[in-house]
N, C-alpha and C positions, 0 to 999 in steps of 0.2 A: 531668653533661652537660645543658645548658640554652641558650636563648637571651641568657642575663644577659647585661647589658655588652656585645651584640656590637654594638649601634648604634654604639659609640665605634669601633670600626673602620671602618665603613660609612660613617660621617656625621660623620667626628671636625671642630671648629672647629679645635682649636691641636694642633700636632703635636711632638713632641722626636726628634729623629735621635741616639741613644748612639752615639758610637764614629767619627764624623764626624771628616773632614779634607779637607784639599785634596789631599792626597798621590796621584797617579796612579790607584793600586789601592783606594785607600779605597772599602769597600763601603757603609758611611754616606754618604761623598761622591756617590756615585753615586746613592743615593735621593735626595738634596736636589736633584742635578740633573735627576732624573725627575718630583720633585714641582715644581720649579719651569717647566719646562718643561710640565708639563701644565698650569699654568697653576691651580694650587692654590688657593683664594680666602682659604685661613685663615694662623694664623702660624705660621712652622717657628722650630724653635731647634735649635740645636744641642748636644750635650753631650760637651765632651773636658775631661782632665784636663791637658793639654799649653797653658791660659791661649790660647787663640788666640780676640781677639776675636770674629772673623766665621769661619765656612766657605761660600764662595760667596756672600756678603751674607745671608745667616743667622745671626742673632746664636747667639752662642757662651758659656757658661757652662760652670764645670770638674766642677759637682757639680749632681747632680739638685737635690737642697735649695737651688741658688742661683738655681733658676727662679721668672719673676717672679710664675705661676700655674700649677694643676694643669693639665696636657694631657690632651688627650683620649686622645690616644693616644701610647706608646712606643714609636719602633722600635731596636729591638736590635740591631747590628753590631759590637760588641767582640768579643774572644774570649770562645769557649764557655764555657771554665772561668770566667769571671766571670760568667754569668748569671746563677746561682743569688740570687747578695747584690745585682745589680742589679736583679730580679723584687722581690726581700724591700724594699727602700728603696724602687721604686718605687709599691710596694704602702703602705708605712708614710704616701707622699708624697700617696695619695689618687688615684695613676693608677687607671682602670679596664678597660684593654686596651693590650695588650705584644705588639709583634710580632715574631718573633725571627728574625733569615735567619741567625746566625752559626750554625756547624755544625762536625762533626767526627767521627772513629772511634772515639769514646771514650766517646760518653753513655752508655753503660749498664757501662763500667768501673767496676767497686767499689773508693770509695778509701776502704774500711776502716769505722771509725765513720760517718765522713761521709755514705758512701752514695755514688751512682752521682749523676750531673751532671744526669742527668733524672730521679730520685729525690728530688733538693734541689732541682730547679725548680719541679715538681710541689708540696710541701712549702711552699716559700714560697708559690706562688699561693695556696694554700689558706688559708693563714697570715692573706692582707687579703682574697681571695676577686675579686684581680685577676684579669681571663682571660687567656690565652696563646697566643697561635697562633706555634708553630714550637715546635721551631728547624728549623732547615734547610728554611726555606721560602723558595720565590720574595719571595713578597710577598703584596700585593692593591694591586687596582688598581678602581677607581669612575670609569670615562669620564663620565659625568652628572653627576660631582660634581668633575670635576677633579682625581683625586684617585691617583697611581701613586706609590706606597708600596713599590718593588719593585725590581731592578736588571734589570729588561727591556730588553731589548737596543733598542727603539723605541715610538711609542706608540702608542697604542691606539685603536682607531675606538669611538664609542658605540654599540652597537644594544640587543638583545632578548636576544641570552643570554645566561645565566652560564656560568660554563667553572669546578665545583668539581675540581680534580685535589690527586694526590698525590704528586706529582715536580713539583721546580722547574725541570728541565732538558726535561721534556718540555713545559711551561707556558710558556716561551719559543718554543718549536719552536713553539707552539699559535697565537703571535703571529702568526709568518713566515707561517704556511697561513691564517690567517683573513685578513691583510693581502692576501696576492694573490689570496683569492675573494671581497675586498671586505663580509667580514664584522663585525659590529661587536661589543661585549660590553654588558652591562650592567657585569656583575660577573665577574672572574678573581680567582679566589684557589688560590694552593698550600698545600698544608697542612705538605709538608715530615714531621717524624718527631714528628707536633704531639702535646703530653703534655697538652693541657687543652680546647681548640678540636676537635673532634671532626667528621667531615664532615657526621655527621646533624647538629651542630647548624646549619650553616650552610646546609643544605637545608631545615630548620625556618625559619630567618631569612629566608631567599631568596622559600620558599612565602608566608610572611606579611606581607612589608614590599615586597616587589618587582614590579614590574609585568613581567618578565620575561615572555617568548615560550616559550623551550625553556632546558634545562639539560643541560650536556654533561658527564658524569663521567668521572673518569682514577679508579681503583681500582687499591690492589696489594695492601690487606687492607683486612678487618672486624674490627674491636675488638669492638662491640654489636651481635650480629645484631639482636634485639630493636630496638632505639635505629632505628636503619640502616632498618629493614623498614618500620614504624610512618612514618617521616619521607619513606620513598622511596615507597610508598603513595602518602601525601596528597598530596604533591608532582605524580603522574603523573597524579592527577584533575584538578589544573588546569590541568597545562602538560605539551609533550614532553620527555620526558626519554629522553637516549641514553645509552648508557653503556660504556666501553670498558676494559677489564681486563687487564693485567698480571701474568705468573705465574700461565701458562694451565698449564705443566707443572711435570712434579716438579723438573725442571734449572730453571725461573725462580722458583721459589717457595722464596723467603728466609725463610716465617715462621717454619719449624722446628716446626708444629704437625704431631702425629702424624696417620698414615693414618685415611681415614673406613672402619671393616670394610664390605668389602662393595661399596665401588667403587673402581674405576678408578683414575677421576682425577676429583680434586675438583673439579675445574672444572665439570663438569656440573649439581654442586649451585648454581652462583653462574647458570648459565643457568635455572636450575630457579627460583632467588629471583628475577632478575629477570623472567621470564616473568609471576611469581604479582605482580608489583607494577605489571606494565601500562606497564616498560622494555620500550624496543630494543637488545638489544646486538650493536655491531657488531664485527669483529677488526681493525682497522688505524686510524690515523687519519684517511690519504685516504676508508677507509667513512664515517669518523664523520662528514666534511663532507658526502660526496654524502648520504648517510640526511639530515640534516639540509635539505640542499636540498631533499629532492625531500619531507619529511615537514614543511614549513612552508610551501612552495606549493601540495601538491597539494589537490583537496578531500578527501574520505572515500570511501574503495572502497563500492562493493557487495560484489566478490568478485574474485575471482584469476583472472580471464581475460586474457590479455592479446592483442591484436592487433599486429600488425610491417607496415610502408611500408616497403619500403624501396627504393631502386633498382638493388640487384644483390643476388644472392639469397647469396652469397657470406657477406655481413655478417649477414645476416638470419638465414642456416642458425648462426651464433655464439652469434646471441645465441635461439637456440632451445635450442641445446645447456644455453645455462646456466641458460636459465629453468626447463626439465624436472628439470637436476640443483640446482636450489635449490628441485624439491618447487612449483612452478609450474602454470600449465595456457595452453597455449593455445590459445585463444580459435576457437569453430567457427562457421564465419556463418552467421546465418540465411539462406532461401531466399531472403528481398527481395533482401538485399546480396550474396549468390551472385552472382544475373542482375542486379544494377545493374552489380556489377564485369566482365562478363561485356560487357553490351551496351556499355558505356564502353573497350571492350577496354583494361583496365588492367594487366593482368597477362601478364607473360613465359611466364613459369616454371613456375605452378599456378593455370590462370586461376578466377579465384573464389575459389579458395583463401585461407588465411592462413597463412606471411605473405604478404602483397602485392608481387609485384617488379616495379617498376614500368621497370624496365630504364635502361640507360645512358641514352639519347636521350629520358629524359623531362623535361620541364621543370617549373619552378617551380609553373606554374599547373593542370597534370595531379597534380603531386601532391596539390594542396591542394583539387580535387576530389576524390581515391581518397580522403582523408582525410577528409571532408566524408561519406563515403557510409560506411566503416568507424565510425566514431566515433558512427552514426546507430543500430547495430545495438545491440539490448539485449540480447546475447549475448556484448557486449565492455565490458571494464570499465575498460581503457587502451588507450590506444596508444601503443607507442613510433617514433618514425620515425628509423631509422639511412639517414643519405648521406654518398655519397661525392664530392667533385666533381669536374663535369663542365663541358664549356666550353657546353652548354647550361643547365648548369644549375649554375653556380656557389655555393659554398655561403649566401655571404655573400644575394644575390638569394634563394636557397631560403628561409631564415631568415627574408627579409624580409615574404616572401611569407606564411609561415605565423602571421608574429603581426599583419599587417595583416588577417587571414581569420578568427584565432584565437574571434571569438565564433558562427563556424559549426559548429564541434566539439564535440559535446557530453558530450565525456568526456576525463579526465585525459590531456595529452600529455607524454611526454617524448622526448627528442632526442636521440640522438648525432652531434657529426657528424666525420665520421674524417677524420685526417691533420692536420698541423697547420698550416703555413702559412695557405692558405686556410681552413681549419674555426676559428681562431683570432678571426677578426670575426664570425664565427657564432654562434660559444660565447657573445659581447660582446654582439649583439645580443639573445639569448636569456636572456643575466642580466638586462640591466635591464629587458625587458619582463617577468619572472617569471616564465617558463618554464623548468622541471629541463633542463639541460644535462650533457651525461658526455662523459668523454673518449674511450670505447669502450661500443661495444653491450652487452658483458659489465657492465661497472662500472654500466648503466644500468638493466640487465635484475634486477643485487642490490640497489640501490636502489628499485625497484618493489617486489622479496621484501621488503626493509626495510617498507615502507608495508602489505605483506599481514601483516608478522609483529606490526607496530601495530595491527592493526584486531583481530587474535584476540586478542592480550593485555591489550587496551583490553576487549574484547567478556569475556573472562573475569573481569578488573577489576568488572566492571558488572551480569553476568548476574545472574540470577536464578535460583538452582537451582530444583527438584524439591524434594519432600519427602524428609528424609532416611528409609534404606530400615532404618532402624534407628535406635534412641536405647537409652542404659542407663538402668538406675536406681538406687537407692542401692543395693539388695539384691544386684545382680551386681557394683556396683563396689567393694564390700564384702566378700562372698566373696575375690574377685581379691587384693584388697591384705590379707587376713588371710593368704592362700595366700603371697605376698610377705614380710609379715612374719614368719611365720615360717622360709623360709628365709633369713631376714640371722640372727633370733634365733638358728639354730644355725650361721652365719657362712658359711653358701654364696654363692656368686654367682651361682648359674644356679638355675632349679626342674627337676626331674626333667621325664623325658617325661610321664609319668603327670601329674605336675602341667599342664607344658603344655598340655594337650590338654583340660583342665578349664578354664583362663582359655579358650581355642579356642572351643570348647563355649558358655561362659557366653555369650561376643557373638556366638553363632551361626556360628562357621564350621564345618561339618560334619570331622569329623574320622575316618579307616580306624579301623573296628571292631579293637578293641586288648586283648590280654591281656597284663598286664604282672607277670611272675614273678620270682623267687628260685633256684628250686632247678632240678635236672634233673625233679624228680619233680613240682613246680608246673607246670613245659612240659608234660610228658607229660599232666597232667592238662587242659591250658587246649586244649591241640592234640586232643583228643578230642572236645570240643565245636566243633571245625570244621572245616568239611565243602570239600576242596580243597586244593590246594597251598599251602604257608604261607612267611612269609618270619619271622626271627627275627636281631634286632637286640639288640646288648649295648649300654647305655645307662652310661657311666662319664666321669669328670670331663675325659677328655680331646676327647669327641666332642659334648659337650652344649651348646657356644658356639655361636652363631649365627655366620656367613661364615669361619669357617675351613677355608680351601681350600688343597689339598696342592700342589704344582708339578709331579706327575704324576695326573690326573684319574682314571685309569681306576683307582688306588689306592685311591677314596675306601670303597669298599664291605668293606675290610677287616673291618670288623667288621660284618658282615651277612652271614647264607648264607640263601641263597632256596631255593624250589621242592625243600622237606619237605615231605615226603608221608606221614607216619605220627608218634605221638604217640612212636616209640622215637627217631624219627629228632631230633626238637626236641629229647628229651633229651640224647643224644648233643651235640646244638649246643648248650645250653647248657653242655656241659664241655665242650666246645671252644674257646668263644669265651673261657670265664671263663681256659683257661689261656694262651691266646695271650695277654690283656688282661696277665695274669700275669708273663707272661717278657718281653716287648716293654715294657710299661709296669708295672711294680709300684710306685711311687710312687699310680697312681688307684686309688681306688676302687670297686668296680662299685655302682651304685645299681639298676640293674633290669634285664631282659630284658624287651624287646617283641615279642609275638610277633602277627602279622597276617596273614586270608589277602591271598596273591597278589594284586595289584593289576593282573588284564592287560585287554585287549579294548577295545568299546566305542569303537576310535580314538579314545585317549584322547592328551590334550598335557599335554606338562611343560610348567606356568609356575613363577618362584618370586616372591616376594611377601615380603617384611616392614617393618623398620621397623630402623633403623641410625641409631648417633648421631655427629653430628659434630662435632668440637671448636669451630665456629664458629658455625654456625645449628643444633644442637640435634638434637632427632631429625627424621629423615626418613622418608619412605617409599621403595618402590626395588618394582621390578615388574620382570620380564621372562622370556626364556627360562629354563625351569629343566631339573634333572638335574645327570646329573655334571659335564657342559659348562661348567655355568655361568659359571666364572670363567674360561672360554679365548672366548667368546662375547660381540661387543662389541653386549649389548642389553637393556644397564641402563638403565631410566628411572628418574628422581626425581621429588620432590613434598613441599615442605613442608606438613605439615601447619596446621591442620586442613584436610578434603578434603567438598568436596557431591560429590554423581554427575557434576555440567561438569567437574570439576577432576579428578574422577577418570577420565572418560573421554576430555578431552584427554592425560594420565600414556598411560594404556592406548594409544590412536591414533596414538604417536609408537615403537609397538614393532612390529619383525617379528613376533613372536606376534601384533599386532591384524592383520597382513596375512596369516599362513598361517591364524586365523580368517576372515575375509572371503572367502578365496578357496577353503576347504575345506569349512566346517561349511554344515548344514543349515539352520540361525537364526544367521547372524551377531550379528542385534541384539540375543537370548538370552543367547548366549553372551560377547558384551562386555560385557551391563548385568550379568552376576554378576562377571566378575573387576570389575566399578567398586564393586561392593556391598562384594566383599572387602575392597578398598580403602580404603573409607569406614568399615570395620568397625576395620581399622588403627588407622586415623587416631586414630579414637575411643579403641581403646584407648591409645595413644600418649598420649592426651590426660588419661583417668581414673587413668592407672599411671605416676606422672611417673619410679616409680625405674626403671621398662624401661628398659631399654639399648639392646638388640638383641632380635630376633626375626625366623627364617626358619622360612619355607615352603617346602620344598623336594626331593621335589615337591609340588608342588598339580596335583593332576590333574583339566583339564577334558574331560568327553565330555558325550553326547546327556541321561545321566542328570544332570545338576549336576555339580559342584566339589567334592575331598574329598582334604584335607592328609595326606599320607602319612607324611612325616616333616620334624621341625620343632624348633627348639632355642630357647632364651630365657635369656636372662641379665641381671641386672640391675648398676646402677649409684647414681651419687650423682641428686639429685631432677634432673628437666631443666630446662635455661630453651629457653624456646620462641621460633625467631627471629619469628611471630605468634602473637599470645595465644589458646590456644583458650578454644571455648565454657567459659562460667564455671557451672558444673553447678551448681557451691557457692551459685549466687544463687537457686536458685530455690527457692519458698517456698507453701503452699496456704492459702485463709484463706475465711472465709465471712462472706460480704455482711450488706447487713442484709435482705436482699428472704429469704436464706436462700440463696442461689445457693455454691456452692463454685467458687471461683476461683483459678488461678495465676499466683500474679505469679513471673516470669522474663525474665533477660536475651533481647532478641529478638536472631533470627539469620538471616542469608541466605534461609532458607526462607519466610521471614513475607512474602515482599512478595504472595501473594493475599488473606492477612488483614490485608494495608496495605488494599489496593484494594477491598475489601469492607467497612473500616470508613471510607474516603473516603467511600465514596458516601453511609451514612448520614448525615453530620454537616450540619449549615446552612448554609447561608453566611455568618453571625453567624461560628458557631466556627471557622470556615475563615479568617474574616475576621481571628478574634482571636490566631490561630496560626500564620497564616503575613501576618500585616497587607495582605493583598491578596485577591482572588476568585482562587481556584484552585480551578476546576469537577474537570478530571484530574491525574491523576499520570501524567508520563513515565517512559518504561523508565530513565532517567536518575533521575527521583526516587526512583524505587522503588529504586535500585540504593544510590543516596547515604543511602535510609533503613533499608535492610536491612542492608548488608552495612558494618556499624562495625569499628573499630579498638579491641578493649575494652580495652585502655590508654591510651586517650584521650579514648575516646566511650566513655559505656554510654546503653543505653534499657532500659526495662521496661517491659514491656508487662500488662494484667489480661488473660487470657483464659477463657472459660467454655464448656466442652463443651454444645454442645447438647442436647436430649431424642434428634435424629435422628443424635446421634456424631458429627457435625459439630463445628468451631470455632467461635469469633468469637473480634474484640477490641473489648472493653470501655474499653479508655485507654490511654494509651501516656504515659511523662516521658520526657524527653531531655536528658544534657549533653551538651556540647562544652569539654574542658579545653585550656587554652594548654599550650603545651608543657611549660613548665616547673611546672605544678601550681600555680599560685596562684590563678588564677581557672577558674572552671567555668562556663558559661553554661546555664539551663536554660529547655527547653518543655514544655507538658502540654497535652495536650487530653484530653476524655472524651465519650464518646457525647451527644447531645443530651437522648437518653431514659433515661440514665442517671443522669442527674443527681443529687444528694442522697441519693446510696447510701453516698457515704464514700469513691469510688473514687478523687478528687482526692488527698485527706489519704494514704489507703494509698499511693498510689505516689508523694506527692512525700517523704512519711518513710522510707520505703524507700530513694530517691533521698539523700536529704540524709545515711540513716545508713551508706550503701555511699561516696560521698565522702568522708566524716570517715573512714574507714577506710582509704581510700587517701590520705590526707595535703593534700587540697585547702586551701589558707586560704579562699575564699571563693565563694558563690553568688552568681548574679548572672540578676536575667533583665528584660526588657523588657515591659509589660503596656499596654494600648491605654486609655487615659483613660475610655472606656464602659463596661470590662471590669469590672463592680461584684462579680460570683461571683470572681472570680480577684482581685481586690482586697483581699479579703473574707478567703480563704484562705490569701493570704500575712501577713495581718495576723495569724491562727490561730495560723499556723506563727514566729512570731516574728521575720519580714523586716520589715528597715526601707524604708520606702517614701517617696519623696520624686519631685516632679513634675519632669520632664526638660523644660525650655521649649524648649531647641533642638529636640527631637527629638519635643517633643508627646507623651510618653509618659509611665509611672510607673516609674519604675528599682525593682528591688524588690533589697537586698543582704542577706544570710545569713552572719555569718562564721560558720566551723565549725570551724579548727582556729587558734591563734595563731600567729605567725612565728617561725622558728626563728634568723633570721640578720639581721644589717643588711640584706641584698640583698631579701630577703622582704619584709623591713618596707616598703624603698623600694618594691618593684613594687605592693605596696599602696597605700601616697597616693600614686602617680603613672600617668603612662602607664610600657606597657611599656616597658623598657630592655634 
């Protein structure tokens, strides 16, 4: 998966049509009429074996080999079952991008030796390392480049966004609704059932080559979460990205990939990924235009209040109703704007009040005072103004009114204006002034939510956590994975509880004081040492999996008997439990009895908490209500890992547990920073123990005294891939200066942005000068966010850090690359303290740098140095970069190869630009 070759689709000069004809149906014929009609500037050909000069005044040739040069690009319309050998020839011919609309119910049919048709398609690409996008795509289409490659039913307007989708039939529909709200594309591409073209790569292409506004996605699966996460990231840093999904349920989901244990429905996990990537995602496609309107004209919220104008209170009471239940707020006035509304007698209905009902018989020029006076108040963050018209106040005049007035308002408006006849030149006037327009107060009032649910996912994107409340180190992540390897070595799948409750332990999660026995006469002995009512649990192969949950709840505790009260009575249960295990299950095993006292009082709450993996994005985390309830109880949260305390305490804030905390406990903000600790604790482990599988908490009991796992299961699996790379633990390294200082070089992480901002301020303005080639006195929450919070499969940085004498931090230096997508180049920066200088810390972190590249397969280094820069000149001469003087750009190109090229296409991206 790469950007290779996809400019030839994007930007292709000569084009070849396979499978063209003039015949009525011909689905080649109908792209040359789409390409010619857009008004194409390069040369099409055509290609049939049926000798026919021309198709449509497009010259015609019977065989790829008889064209009179290589095309940029091929599009494919023959039948499917020929693909395979048309891919292989055109590959031989020197194409380097195929685009395939033919399609069928058969690609993945085994025809024996041969293999499946998308098997042998796949195979041939490979074969010349042509790219492939389809089969069964729409097409693509390039408005800027003249360039509809597709059998779209019309064409297409130019603008700002791309539209990546994964259905051809809904990529059409996409045309129809953007043509009647007067939207334009940059780029529309369907991907269809594509075996080589991948959606992340064309969001990689999109992000780097495109001057693109917003990007609109159709999803109906994830091939590479990894790939997909990485690419839909960077993407949402520089532009809006919406995204809208298909096969929200188990009845629309065709991928036939098994249940994730432990939730629902998987669809939560893909609200959960999009959320951590700093997406919108909306449920319909009418959402997907309004979010888009109202999230490319408005400015940036402060907050979630919203204010209502409206002139009958009717509409206004609707669109209340849905702002409340989309989790809303609104908007209280201040006392200024109470008695402005008040003396201006504006209000019907609740004078002062919000919303504003300015009544029937108000006109154009009353409203746009009430609105003048609302939108003044720094207690409102919008306004929306729903009318209806009247013969005083028609809509069309109202509309006119508000955007002739519109620089009197000092906060975001948007409009509904209802009924359609009349509200129809309203809506008109309202687009092309720039103002969000809806067709109802409700559809107006979720397009607002839309714009509140950007600014949180944007703001989490960005933040800058806390220190984490915990980190490992080799010593416990070491214990954990021996405790692991040895049970694979005697070929289990889960670790006992006893084991359990030692990984628990190790990352601090407090765990119920635990005796764990063998016999009748081990109970009796362990239940004498404590003092109270005890509860005792049989621990055997059938009970020790994490999220298996029975279809009658209240069954679960079958193998547990509580509230024993004597060291005869625990023996008694354990030959009770060992013979029920016995006759109900004799195939398991018993591996242990746990016996613990009573867990009562204290108004304590079940939560449950673990870490669940899913066939798509890898492991997760998962929070909510726990007990025996749990899985009849809709109040599972998710969370890709890895997790800071924001990320953990957005998971947490989205659950009724964080509300009957708020509204019960004595320290709410106590008692929600531990379940985010837990979380974070997770994560981590999720992260050190790639073979975990699963792991539940459940319960986890929180009261006045702390948090303390009750009971809990763990089971493991094959190593995980992670849909974001976590922390790389493996990089970090101690080494000692020459001053004598003991230092650690380590990947940085989200946390570091104070010891960004504290090593800013020491530096010059020389080295500020020679690292970022300009004066940058501060760092914004923006820089700090873009320099903390990397993608370590794309970006790494290392940083030197050195503990103070006072236990404090600093940073001593930091390198930095930036890899292209596809791993050929890597661009790097380095700065070092100014009074550091000459200690060795340059060379330490750029060989570090240069020897973590080569290990991840980069071909080459690359970085830019400022003509004065004589120490960094000096250093890369050391380090063995060639350096040669850049006249266009005034600088010194400094290049490092590090590892050689493995293919023709390597070789190319090397002496050339990208491709």
């Amino acid at each position: 998966m790469s950007t290779r070759f996809l400019r030839h689709f994007f930007e292709p000069r000569t084009l070849a049509v396979i499978g063209a004809s003039e015949k009525p149906h011909s689905l080649g014929g109908l792209v040359i009429r789409n390409l010619q009609e857009a008004g194409f500037p390069g040369t099409i050909w055509a290609v049939n074996p049926k000798d026919y000069d021309t198709v449509f005044g497009a010259p015609c040739v019977a065989r790829v080999s008889q064209l009179p040069e290589t095309p940029d690009l091929a599009v494919i319309c023959s039948p499917v079952e020929t693909v395979p050998g048309r891919i292989a020839r055109l590959g031989r011919f020197g194409v380097k991008a195929a685009l395939v609309l033919s399609g069928g119910a058969h690609l993945d049919e085994d025809r024996g030796d041969k293999g499946s048709i998308r098997e042998r398609m796949l195979a041939a690409a490979r074969e010349s390392g042509i790219r492939v996008l389809g089969p069964e795509c729409m097409g693509l289409i390039v408005p800027g480049r003249k360039l509809n490659a597709s059998y779209a039913s019309q064409p297409v307007k130019a603008g700002r966004v791309a539209y990546l989708g994964q259905s051809g039939m809904l990529g059409n529909a996409m045309i129809d609704w953007a043509a009647g709200r007067g939207i334009g594309f940059s780029h529309l591409v369907t991907l269809g059932d594509s075996v080589d073209v991948m959606l992340p790569d064309l969001l990689d292409y999109i992000n780097q080559f495109s001057p693109t506004q917003a990007i609109l996605l159709h999803l109906e699966r994830i091939m590479d979460a990894q790939h997909f996460m990485t690419a839909l990231r960077d993407a949402s840093r520089n532009r809006l990205v919406l995204a809208i999904k298909s096969g929200r349920t188990a009845e629309s989901d065709l991928t036939g990939l098994p249940p994730t244990p432990g939730i629902a429905n998987r669809d939560t996990i893909f609200d959960a990924a999009f959320s951590r990537a700093g997406v919108v995602r909306v449920n319909d496609s009418d959402e997907l235009f309004d979010a888009l309107e109202t999230l490319s004209r408005m400015k940036p919220l402060r907050g979630d209040r919203l204010a209502i104008v409206s002139n009958g209170l009717g509409p206004a009471m609707l669109a209340i109703d849905k702002l409340i239940s989309a989790g809303g707020k609104l908007a209280g006035f201040s006392e200024k704007t109470h008695e402005a509304l008040l003396d201006g007698g504006f209000d019907m209905s609740r004078p002062g009040d919000n919303p504003v009902d300015l009544g029937g018989n108000a006109t154009p020029e009353k409203l746009v005072d009430a609105l003048e006076i609302v939108a003044a108040d720094p207690e409102v963050d919008a306004v929306l103004v729903v009318h209806a018209p009247t013969r005083l106040a028609p809509s069309r005049a109202t509309a006119q009114a508000i955007i002739a007035n519109r620089k009197r308002f000092r906060r975001n408006l948007l409009t509904s204006w209802m009924g359609l006849e009349e509200a129809l030149p309203a809506r008109h006037e309202c687009n092309l002034a720039g103002i969000p327009t809806y067709l109802s107060p409700e559809k107006a009032v979720k397009a607002f939510m839309h714009m509140v649910d950007y600014q949180r996912v944007q703001a989490l994107l960005q933040e800058t956590p806390p220190s984490l409340p915990f980190t490992t180190t080799a010593e416990i992540r070491g214990r954990c994975r021996t405790l692991i390897a040895d049970a694979r070595a005697e070929g289990r799948e889960c670790l006992a509880h006893s084991e359990t409750a030692r990984v628990l332990e190790a990352y601090g999660i407090p765990v119920a004081p635990s005796h764990y026995v063998e016999t009748p006469e081990e109970g009796a002995a362990a239940a004498a040492r404590i003092d109270g009512p005890m509860a005792l649990k049989v621990v055997h192969e059938g009970n020790c999996r994490p999220f298996r949950y029975r279809k009658h709840p209240h069954k679960l505790s079958a193998g547990l008997l509580q509230d024993l009260a004597s060291p005869e009575q625990v023996a008694e249960g354990v030959r009770r439990l060992g013979e029920k295990v016995g006759e109900k299950f004799p195939a398991f095993r018993i591996d242990e009895y746990c016996l613990q006292p009573m867990q009562r009082g204290k108004h304590s709450m079940q939560v449950c908490a673990g870490i669940t993996r899913d066939p798509v994005f890898g492991p997760v985390i998962v929070f909510g209500i726990g007990g025996y309830k749990v899985n009849i109880l809709a109040d599972r949260q998710v969370a890709l890992p890895p997790l800071n305390m924001r990320l953990a305490e957005d998971t947490v804030g989205r659950t009724h547990a964080a509300r009957l905390i708020r509204e019960h406990s004595s320290d709410p903000g106590r008692d929600i920073e531990r379940l985010c600790e837990v979380l974070v604790k997770l994560s981590q482990m999720a992260s050190d123990l790639p073979e975990l599988r699963g792991l539940e908490l459940n319960p986890l009991l929180l009261n006045r005294d702390g948090l303390v796992a009750v009971d809990f299961a763990l089971d493991l699996g094959t190593p995980a891939r992670f849909a974001i790379m976590p922390y790389p633990e493996e990089l970090r390294e101690w080494v000692t200066l020459k001053n004598g200082w003991e230092v650690e070089v380590r990947p940085i992480r989200a946390e570091d942005a104070p010891l960004i901002t504290s090593f800013h301020t020491q530096l010059s303005e020389e080295s500020i000068r020679f690292r970022y080639f300009h004066n940058k006195s501060d760092l914004t929450q923006r820089d700090l966010s873009i320099l903390s919070h990397i993608n370590y499969d794309r970006q790494m940085a290392f940083i030197a850090e050195h503990r103070r004498d006072d236990g404090g931090k600093e940073m001593l230096g930091v390198v930095r690359v930036w890899n292209d997508p596809d791993n050929i180049r890597t661009e790097f920066s380095i700065i070092i303290r100014d009074d550091l200088q000459g200690l060795g810390i340059g060379s330490l972190l750029m060989n570090k740098m240069i020897s973590y590249c080569r290990s991840v397969g980069t071909l080459e280094m690359i970085g830019k140095i400022m003509v004065d820069n004589h120490p960094m000149r000096a250093l890369m001469k050391h380090l063995g970069f060639r350096c040669r003087y850049n006249m266009e750009e005034q600088v010194v190109d400094a290049v490092l190869r590090l590892n050689e090229p493995q293919s023709e296409w390597q070789r190319h991206r090397l002496e050339s630009q990208p491709d």
